[in-house]
N, C-alpha and C positions, 0 to 999 in steps of 0.2 A: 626807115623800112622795118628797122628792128621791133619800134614804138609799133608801125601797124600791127605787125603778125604775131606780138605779145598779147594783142587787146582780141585778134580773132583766136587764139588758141593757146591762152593761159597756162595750160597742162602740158604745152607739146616739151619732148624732154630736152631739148637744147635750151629751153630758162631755169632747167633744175640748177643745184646749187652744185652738185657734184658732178655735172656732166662735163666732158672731155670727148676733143674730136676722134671719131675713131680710127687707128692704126691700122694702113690697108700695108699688102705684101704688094711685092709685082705683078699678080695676078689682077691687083682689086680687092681681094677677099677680106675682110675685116681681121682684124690682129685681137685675140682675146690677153689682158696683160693678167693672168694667175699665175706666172713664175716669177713674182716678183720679192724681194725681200722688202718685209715688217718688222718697223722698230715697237717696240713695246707702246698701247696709247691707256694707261689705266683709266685717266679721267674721261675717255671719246674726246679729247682735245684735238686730234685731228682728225674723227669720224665724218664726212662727205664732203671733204674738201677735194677736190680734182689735184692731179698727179702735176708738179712742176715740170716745164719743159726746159729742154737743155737750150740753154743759153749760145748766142753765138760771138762772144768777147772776145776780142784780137789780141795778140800780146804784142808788148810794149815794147818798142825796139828802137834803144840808142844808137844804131847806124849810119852812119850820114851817109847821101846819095849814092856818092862812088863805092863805098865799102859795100852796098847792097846791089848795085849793079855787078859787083866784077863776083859776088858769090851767085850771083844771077848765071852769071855769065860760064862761072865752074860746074854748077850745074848741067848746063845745056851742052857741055862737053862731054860731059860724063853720061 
């Protein structure tokens, strides 16, 4: 699908190099990102690269079954 809508419109800005989806609020309304901190790029070595998304990586947990059930379970008491 991608292959078609590249060949009917070459230009549209979702094939630019630097485009990123945009950040809507609760409303809908598009999220402008200009509060953002800049590292120094003298050379334009990272000049139109799209903004990395945050990752969704689990942490590792040496618990075995029962030890994670009964902190399950302090939990749902509390």
């Amino acid at each position: 699908m991608l292959a078609i809508i590249s060949t009917m419109d070459p230009n549209n800005r979702l094939f630019a190099k630097d485009y990123v989806k945009p950040r809507l609020d609760v409303r809908g309304n598009e999220l402008f990102a200009g509060n953002e901190q800049k590292i120094p790029d003298p050379n334009n070595f990272f000049t139109g690269l799209p903004l990395a998304k945050k990752s969704n990586k689990r942490s590792i947990s040496f618990l075995d079954a029962k030890m994670k059930q009964a902190i399950q379970i302090r939990k749902m008491e509390q």
